[in-house]
N, C-alpha and C positions, 0 to 999 in steps of 0.2 A: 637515529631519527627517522629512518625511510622505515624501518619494522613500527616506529609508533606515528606514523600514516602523517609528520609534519614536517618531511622532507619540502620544499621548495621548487621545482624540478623548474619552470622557467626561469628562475631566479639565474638557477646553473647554468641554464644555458646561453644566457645572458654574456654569464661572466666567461663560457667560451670564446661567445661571438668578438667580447670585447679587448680582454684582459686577458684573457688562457695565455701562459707561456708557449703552450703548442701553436699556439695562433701569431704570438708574435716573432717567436724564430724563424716561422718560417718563410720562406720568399715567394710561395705561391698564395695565387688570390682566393679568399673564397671561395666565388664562385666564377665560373668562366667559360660563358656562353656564346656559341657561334652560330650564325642560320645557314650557312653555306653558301654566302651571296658575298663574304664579304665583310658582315658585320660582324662584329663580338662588341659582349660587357664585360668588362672583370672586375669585379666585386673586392677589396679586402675583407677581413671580419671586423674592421670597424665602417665603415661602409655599409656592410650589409647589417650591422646595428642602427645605423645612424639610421637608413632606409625602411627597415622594420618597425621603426620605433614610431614616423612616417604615417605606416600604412596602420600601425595600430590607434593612430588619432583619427585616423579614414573611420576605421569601425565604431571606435566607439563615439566622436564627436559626430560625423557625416551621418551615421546612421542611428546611432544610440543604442548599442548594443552589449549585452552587460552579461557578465559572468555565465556560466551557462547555457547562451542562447546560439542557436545552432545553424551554421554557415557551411551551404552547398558551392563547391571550388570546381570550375569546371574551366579548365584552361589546358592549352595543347604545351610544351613545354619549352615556356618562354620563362625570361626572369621574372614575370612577375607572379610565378605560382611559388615562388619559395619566397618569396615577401610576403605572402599573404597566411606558408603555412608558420612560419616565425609571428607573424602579427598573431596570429589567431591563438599562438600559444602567450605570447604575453598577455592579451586579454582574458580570454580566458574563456575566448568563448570555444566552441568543439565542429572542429575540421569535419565534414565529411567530403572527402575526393571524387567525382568520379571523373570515366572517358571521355572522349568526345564523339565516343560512338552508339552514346546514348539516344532513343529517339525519343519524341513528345510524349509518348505512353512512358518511356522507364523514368524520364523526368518529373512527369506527373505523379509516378507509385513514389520515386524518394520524398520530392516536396510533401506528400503528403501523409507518407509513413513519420515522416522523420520531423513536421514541423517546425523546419528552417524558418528560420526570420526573413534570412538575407540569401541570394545566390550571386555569386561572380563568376564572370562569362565574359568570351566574347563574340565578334557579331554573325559568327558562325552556327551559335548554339544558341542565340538570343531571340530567333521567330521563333525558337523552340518551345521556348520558354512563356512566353507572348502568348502561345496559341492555348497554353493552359493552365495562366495564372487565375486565372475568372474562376477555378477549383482548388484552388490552393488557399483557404483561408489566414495562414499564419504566414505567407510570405510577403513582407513590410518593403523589403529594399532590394532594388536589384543595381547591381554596379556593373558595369562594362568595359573590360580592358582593350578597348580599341581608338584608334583615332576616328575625330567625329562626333557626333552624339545621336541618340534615340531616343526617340518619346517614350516617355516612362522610366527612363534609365538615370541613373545617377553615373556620370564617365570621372572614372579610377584616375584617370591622369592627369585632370584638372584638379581634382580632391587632393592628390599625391601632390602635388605643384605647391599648395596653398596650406600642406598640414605643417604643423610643428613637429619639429624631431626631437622635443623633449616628453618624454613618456616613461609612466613609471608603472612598473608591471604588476599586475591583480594578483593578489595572494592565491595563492592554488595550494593545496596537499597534495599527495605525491597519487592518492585513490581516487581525485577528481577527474570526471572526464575528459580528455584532450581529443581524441580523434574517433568518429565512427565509418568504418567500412561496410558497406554493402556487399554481400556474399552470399553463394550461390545455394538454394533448397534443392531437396528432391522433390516433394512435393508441393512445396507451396512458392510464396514471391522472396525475392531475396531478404534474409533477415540483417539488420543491424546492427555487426560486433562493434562491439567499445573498449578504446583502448584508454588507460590512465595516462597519466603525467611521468610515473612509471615504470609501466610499460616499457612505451618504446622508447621514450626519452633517457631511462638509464639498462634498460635492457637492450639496446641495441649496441652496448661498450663491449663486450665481448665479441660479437659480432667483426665490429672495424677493427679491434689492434689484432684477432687473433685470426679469425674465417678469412676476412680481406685480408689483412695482412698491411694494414696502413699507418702511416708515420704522417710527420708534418712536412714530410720531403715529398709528399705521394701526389698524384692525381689521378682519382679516378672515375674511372665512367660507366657510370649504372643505364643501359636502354630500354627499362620499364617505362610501359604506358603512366604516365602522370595520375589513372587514377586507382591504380592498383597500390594493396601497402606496400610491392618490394619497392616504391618510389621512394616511402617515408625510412624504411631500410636502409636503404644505399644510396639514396640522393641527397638524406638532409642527413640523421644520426648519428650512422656508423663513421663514416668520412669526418665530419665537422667536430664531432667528440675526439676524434685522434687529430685536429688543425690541418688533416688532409686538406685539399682544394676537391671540389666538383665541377667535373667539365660535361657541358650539356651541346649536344646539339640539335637545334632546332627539329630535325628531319619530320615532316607532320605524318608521314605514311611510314613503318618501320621497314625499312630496307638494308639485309644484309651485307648489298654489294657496297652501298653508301656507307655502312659502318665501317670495311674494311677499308674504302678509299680513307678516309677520313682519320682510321685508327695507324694506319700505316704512317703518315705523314703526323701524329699529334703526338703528345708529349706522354699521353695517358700510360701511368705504371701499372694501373691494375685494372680490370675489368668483370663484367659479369657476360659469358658465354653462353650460348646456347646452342642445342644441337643443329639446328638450320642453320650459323653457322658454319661449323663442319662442312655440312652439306653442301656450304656453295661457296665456301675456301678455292682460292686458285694457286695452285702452285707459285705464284711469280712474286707473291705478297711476303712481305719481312717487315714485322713490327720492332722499333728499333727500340723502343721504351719499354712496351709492355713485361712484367718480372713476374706477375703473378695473375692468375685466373681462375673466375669462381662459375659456378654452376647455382642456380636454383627455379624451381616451379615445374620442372619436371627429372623423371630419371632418367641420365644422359647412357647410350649402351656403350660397354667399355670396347667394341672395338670403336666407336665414336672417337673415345678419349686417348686411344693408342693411334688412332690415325694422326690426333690433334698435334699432341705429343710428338710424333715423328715430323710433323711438318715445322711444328713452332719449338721447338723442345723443352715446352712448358707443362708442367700438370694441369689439369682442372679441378679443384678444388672444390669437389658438390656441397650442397647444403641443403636441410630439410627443417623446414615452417609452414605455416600456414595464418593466415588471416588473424585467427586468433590466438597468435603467438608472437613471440620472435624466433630465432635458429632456436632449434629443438635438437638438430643434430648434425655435424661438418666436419669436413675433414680439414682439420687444423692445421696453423704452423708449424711445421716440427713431425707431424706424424707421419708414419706409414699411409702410403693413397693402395684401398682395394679398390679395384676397378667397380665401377654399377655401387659399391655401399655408400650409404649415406653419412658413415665416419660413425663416430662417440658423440654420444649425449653433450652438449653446453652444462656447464657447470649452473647455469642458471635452473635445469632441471634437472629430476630426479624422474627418469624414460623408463617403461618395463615395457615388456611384451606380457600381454592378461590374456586370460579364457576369459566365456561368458559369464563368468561366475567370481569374477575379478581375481580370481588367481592367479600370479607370476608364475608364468613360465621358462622352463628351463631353453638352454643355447640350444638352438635348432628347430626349435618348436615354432609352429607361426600362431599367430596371434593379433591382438588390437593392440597396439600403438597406444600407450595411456603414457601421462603425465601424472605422478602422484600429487596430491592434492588435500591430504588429510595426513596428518594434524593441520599442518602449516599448507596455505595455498602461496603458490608463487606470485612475488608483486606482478610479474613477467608476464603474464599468462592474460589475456581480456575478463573483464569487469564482467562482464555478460554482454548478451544478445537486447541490447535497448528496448526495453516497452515489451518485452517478451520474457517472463518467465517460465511459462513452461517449459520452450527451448533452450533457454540457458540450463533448467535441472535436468534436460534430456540427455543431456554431454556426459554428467557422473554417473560411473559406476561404479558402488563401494568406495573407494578413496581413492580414483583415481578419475582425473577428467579424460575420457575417451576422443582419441582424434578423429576416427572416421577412417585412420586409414591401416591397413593389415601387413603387417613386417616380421620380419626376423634378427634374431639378434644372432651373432657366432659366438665360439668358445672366446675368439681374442676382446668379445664387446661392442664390434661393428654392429650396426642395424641396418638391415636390407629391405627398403619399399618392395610389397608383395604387388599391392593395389588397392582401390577404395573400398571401404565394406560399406558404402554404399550407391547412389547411381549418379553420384554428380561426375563431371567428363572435365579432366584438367588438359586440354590443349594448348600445347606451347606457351602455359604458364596462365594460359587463360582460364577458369573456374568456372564451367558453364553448368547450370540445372538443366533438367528434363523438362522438368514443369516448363519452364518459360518457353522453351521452344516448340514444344508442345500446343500449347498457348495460343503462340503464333501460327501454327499450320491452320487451328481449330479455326481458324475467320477466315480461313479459304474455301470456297463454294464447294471446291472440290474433294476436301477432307471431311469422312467420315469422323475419324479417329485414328493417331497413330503415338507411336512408341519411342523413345530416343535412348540409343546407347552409345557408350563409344565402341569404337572400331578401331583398331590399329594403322597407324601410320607409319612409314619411316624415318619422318622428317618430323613430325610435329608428335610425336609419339602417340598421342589415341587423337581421333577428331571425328567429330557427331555425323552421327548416322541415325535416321527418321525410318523403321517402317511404317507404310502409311497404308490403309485401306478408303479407295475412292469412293464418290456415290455412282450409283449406276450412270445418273448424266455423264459421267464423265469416264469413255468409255478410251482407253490405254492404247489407243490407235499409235501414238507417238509419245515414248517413256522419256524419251533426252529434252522434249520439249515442255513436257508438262516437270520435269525435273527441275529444270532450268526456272520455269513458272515459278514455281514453287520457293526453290531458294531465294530468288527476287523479292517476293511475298513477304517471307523471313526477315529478310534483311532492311524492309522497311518498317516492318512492324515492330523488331525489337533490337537491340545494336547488333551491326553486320556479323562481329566475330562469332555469332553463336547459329549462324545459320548450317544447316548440316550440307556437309562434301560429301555424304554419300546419301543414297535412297535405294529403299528396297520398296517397292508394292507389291503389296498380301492382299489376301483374302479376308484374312482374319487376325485377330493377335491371340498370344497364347494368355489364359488367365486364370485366374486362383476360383474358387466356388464361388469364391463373393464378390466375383467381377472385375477383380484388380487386374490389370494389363502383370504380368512378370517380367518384369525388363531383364531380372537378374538370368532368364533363359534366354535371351534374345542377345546379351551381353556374351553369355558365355560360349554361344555358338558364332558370334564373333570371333574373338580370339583364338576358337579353335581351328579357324580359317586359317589361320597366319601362321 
């Protein structure tokens, strides 16, 4: 039924939340949420049925929102963002997530790329929202998950107080849209991949029993940003498909040391790692639960993972995705771990390394990263890039969808990330374009024009770096000052995470006949630095 496109996919998940025998054997809760102060919710999966069921009368009674109509989720990671991403799937209307490190400008580009109906927020990101609804013609309702109320706002907790938790779920197919992510250009404003019902809903089954490594005994703790997809990955999916529990903690600012206080002392079996991390590991810490740990959103270096190992005597278990995918490639239960490879292809695809000429290439050879894609397209794989076709056929080459990013395969079948074959900048999992940052400098008095690549780091493995060329007024008496200026600039203009840690000022940039900046020369006299 999922090959003739009348699979059911909320239905299924339904009958996880309620009824799955993985859900009822086991003794942990759904979901199980701490702020650090004190508090926790713990959710069962009937509970957090009951609740969803709730918040999906919120959308479509409180607001009238119906099949297809498109809901901006903008919440820091409290319970009520996984109420609202379960509501939105039994209705049926389409999740778009993002940070809260969006400012009035990127909120403005999604409302009005994306023609949301609705936004939910809270009153943190709501004069945001305020300051440029009057440009948002298609936005009808805005909710607010806070105590108190606002003029103009409809507040979620009074609505939730008053709805009926009897709800019965919108027909969906399995090639209906459920979730679109915002993702990062090189040239232009971020486009919107689309994900099915699916998708992530049943491609991310693979992922939990086999990459994580989870049961209904498990608990695990995913510390992606809320509105990144590894959230919908391994906060809702993967874990909840196998009757794991999710355990969340509040933390609004992401802090390492706070993770390990917290991870030391909780229950949590499995995890998602990263190499900062590592990096601020103190010898004295002993995680007394943790059995298993995963890696994803960037390449961790294997003496990283041999240090990790020697302290916790655990593997890290990498994984390779992107936006518009789910795992593409992990190092599995059961397998042999090469240190830096990204493991074997998910059964869910069929991975080659191609020339530009869409030729498979042989073990050793580097190449683009395709996913085959003709005859048969994978359900697994995003629907397209919303409202943008041309960018969606820009991805195929020959019959295979091209990822963007340059690897190697060995004789054993591992695949090793080479780097991007093109100039978007993946810091510490974050996804950043040139364009935008770029963008941003351009409305400083003092930019001419400048260039963005990555730059290598040790800790967060590449992170942006701006050459910039001044106007004459602005004469480089003091570089740390006008640096400093400058990143501040950034950082109000477009969300903080993408503002550049380093700066070089030039004279000039280097460019093609026809005037193009070359990043890819500016990129690669980076790395030869290091």
């Amino acid at each position: 039924t999922l090959i003739k496109g009348h699979t059911v996919w909320v239905y299924a998940f339904e009958t996880l939340i309620e009824f799955s025998e993985e859900g009822k054997k086991s003794k942990n809760p759904a979901l199980w949420w701490v702020d650090g102060a004190g508090e926790e919710v713990k959710w069962s999966f009937e509970e957090l049925g009951v609740l969803s069921r709730k918040v999906s009368n919120v959308l479509s009674d409180a607001c009238g929102l119906q099949w297809g109509d498109r809901v901006i989720l903008i919440l820091p990671r409290i319970p009520e963002w996984w109420l609202v991403n379960v509501a939105c799937m039994r209705t049926g209307t389409v999740l778009i997530p993002g940070t809260q490190q969006l400012t009035a400008k990127d909120i403005l580009h999604r409302l009005q790329k994306s023609k949301a109906k609705c936004i939910i927020t809270d009153e943190s990101v709501a004069p945001a929202v305020d300051s440029v609804e009057a440009e948002c013609q298609s936005l009808k309702f805005k909710l607010l998950v806070s105590e108190g109320h606002r003029e103009g706002w409809l507040n979620f907790k009074d609505l939730l107080k008053n709805a009926s938790s009897d709800h019965h779920c919108v027909t969906t197919k399995c090639q209906d849209p459920m979730a679109i992510y915002f993702t990062s250009g090189t040239t232009g404003s971020p486009k919107m991949t689309q994900h099915s019902h699916s998708s992530y809903g049943i491609g991310l089954t693979v992922s939990g029993r086999y990459w994580l490594d989870l049961t209904s005994s498990d608990i695990f703790w995913n510390t992606s940003d809320t509105g990144w997809a590894k959230s919908a990955w391994s906060s809702i999916f993967s874990p909840w498909i196998q009757g794991a529990c999710v355990f969340v903690h509040k933390m609004p600012h992401f802090d390492p040391h706070i993770v390990f206080e917290v991870r030391e002392e909780s229950p949590a079996t499995n995890s998602t790692i990263l190499s900062v991390f590592v990096f601020s590991f103190p010898l004295s810490y002993t995680f007394k639960s943790l059995r298993h740990c995963v890696s994803a959103g960037e390449p961790i270096n294997p003496d990283v993972m041999e240090e990790w190992k020697a302290q916790t005597g655990l593997d890290i278990h990498e994984g390779y995705g992107q936006t518009e995918t789910v795992l593409i490639c992990g190092n599995f239960k059961g397998m042999k771990i090469k240190p830096g490879s990204m493991g074997k292809p998910s059964p869910e695809y069929d991975v080659k390394i191609i020339d530009e000429n869409s030729n498979i290439l042989p073990p050793g050879k580097e190449g683009d990263i395709a996913i085959r894609v003709k005859p048969t397209r994978s359900p697994f794989l995003f629907t397209c890039y919303a409202d943008d076709p041309e960018k969606t056929e820009a991805t195929l080459r020959g019959d295979f969808y091209v990822t963007g990013d340059r690897g190697i395969m060995d004789e054993d079948g591992y695949f090793w990330f080479v780097g991007r074959a093109d100039d978007v900048i993946n810091s510490a999992g974050y996804r950043i374009g040139p364009f935008e940052v770029e963008s941003a400098l351009a409305e400083h008095p003092a930019v001419v024009e400048s260039a963005v690549v990555s730059s290598p780091d040790p800790i967060r493995g590449e992170v942006v770096k701006a050459f910039i060329v001044l106007t004459p007024d602005y004469a480089l008496h003091d570089p740390e000052k006008m640096m400093k200026e400058l990143q501040d600039h950034v950082k109000k203009v477009t969300a903080p995470y993408k503002y550049p840690r380093k700066m070089e000022f030039v004279e000039q940039l280097p460019k093609t006949i026809s005037g193009k900046i070359r990043r890819n020369e500016l990129r690669q006299k980076e790395w030869r630095k290091d």
